[in-house]
N, C-alpha and C positions, 0 to 999 in steps of 0.2 A: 589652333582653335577651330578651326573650319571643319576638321577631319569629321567629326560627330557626324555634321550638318552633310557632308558627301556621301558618306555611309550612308544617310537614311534616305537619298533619290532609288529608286527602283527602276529598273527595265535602261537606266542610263548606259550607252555603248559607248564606248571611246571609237567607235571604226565610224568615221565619217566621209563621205563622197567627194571626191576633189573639187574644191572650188575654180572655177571656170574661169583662166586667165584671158584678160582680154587688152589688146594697147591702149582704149578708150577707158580703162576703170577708173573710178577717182576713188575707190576704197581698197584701203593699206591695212593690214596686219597691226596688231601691239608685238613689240611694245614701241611706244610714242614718244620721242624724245623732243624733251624742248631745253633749246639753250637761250641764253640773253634771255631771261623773261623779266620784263618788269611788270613787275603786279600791282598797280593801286588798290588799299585794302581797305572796308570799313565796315567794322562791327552794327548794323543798323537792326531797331527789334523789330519784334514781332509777335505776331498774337498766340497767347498758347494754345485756344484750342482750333486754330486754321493749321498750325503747324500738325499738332497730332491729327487731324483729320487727315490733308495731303498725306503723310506717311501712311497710315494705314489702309487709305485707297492704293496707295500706289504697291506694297507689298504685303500688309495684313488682308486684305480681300483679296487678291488674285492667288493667294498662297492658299484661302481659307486659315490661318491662321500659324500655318508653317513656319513662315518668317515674320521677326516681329521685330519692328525698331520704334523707339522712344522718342521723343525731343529731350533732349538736354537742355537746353538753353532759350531763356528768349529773346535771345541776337541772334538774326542770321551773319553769316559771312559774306560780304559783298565787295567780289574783285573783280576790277576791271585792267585785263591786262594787254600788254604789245609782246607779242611774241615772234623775236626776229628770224627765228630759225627753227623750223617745227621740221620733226622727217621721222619715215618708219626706218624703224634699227634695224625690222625683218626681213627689209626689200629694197635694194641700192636703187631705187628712183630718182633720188636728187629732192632736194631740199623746197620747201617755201615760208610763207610766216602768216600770223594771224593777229587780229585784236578779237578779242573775248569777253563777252561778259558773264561769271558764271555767281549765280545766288548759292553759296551751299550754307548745308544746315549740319549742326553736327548733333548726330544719335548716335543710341545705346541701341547694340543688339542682345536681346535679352531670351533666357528660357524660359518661355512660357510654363514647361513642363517643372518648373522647378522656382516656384516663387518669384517670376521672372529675375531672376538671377543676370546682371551684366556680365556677357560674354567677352564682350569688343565695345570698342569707340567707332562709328563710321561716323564719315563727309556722302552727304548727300546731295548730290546737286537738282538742286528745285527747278533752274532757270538756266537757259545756257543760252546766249546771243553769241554768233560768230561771224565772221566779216569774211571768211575764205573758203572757199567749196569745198576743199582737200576734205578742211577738218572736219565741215556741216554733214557729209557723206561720209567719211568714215568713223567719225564720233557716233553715228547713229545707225549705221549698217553693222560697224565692229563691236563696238563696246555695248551699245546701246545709251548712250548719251542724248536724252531728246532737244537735240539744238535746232533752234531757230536762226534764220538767216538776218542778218543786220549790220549797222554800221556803226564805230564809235569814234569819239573824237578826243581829243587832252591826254590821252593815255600815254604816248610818243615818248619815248626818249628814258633821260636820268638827270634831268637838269632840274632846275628850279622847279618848286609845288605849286602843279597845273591852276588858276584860276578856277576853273571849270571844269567838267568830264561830261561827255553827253552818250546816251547808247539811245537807237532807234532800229528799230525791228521792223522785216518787210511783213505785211498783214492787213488788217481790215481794223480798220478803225469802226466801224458798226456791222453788224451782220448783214450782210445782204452788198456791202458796198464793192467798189473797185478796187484790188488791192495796189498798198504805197507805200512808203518808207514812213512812219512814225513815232516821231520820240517818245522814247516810251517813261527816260530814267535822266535826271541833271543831278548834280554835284555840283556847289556852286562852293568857293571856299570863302568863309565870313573872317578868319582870324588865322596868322600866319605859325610856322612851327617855331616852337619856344628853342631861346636860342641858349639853354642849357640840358635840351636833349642831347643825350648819351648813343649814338651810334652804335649799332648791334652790327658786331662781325660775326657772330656764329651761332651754328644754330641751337646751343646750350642755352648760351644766353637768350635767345630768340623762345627758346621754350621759354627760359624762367619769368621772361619778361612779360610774356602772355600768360603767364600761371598767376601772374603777381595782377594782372589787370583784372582775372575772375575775383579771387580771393578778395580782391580790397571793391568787388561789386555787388552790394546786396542784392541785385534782383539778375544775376545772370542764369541761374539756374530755374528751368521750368518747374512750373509749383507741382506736376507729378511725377518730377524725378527729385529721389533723396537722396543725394549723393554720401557715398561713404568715401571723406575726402581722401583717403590715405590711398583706397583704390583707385579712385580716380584721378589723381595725380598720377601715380603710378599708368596709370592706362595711355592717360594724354599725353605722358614723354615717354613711352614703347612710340607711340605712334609719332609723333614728332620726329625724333631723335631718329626714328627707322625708314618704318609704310606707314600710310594714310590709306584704310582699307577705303574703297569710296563703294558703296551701294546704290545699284542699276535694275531699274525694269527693264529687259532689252526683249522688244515683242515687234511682230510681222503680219499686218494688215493684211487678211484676206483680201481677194481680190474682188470677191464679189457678195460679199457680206459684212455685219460688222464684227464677225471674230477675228481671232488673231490666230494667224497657221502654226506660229511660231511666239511663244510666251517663258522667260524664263528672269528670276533671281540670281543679278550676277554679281559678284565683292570684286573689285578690281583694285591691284595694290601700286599706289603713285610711291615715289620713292625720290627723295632729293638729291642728286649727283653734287650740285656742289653751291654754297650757301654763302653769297656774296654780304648782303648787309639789310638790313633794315633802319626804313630814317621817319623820320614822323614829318607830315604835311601840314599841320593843323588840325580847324574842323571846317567842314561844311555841311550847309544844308541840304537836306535832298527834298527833290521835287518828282513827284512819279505822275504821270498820262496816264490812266485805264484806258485801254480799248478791247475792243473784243477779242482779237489773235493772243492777246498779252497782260493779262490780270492778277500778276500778283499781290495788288494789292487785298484782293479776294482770297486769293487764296494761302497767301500767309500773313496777311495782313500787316503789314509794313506802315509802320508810323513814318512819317513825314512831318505833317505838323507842330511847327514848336518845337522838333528835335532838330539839335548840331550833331553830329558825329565828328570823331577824330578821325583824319585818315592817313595809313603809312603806307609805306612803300619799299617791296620788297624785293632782291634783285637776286635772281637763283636759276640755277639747271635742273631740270627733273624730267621722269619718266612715268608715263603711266604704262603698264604692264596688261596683260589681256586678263580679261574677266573669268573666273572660275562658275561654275551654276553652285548655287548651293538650294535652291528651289527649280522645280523646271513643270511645264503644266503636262 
């Protein structure tokens, strides 16, 4: 489905300059393998129109209108994961691991030029907290992943469901301050997992069982996407069952202005190697900090308030693969 979209970059060379190896680099190649990942997962909303805003700042304006993604939904996806064994597949380095916090959102890439028309399903990640430099620097030199550096807590292990989860992010807590560590996100759990949940060994089931949770949710879909459900079924178990296209601004800060020397629309395809179980946690409540380095409650507007969330937890191998452009400035 991309083919269209690469056809129509202009002046694009495949002949590029060898990148400049050095013993000091901490940025690795895709694709990105992660094995043991335990992921805490929770459906938490959010506001329809911060959610369409963020997307079309982030590729409807820099594209001029080239690339266009939708919100789908008003839940974001929010997982906080321990990942025991991260390493590039591209470059025998040797191995390390991370804890992760990423916010993603799932859109619709659509053609504009054609009634915007659903092309794809992407994962967008809004928010990415990491706790390891490997990943912080080459999530965001490689892929263009904009992660932030921080630390999280409860996410550890496969044993019993965590009390608590906490992510804090290095930042300013006001403009102008000293920068420090900040919580920014808590998970607290109010009600334990129901003890006639059904254990998910595969990832069939894992789709159907997240198809079954839209379906039976009047308000999961954003009120300017109309889904045509047959397609859209259809789309979200291609992408399940297969790739999870994920869409990226990946851009390079002038060094002495505020352009970017280097600006481009990349789809990057994650892909699950191997799909252990899913278990449900309960619900908790979440509690979110604003502060300046870290605001999404602004900017996708995250209910808290009076909301429980259910959260599960998911235990799998995957890879993210390296980013294709399908815009480039």
């Amino acid at each position: 489905m991309l083919n269209k979209l690469f056809s129509c970059m202009k002046g694009k060379s495949s002949k590029l300059p060898a990148y400049v190896e050095r013993d000091d680099d901490m940025s690795f190649p895709a694709p990105i393998v992660v094995e043991n990942a335990v992921l805490n997962c929770f459906f938490v909303k959010v506001d329809q129109s911060s959610v369409k805003t963020l997307l079309d700042k982030t590729f409807s304006d820099p594209s001029g209108g080239a690339v266009k993604y939708v919100p789908v939904s008003n839940y974001a996806f929010v997982v906080l994961g321990d990942m025991s064994t991260l390493y590039s597949s591209a470059i025998d380095v040797g191995t390390t691991s991370e804890k992760e916090l990423t916010i993603w959102i799932l859109a619709a890439a659509v053609d504009s030029n054609n009634n915007d028309k659903i092309d794809r399903l992407v994962l967008f990640p809004a928010y990415v907290i990491a706790d390891d430099p490997y990943s912080l620097v080459s999530g965001r030199e490689s892929l263009g992943f904009f992660k932030s550096w921080g630390a999280l807590t409860g996410v550890e292990g496969d044993g019993d469901p965590p009390n608590s989860l906490s992510v804090s992010v290095f930042g300013h807590g006001v403009k102008g301050d000293h920068a420090a560590f900040h919580e920014v996100l808590n998970f607290s759990q109010t009600t334990g997992p129901a003890k006639d949940f059904i254990l998910i060994t595969s990832i069939e089931e894992a789709t159907e069982y997240i198809l079954s949770f839209i379906r039976e949710s009047e308000e999961f879909f954003h009120g300017d996407f109309t889904p045509d459900w047959a397609l859209f079924e259809s789309l979200f178990k291609d992408m399940w069952n297969s790739e999870f296209p994920i869409a990226l601004l990946k851009q390079i800060r002038d060094s002495s202005t505020d352009g970017a020397v280097y600006q481009a629309i990349l789809e990057s395809n994650s892909k699950i190697n191997r799909f252990e179980k899913i278990e449900y946690l309960g619900k908790y409540q979440c509690v979110q900090h604003s502060i300046f380095s870290f605001r999404p409650d602004e900017s996708l507007g995250i209910a808290t308030a009076d909301e429980s969330y259910h959260g599960f937890r998911v235990v799998m191998d995957f890879q993210i693969d390296g980013g294709k452009e399908i815009w480039k400035a």
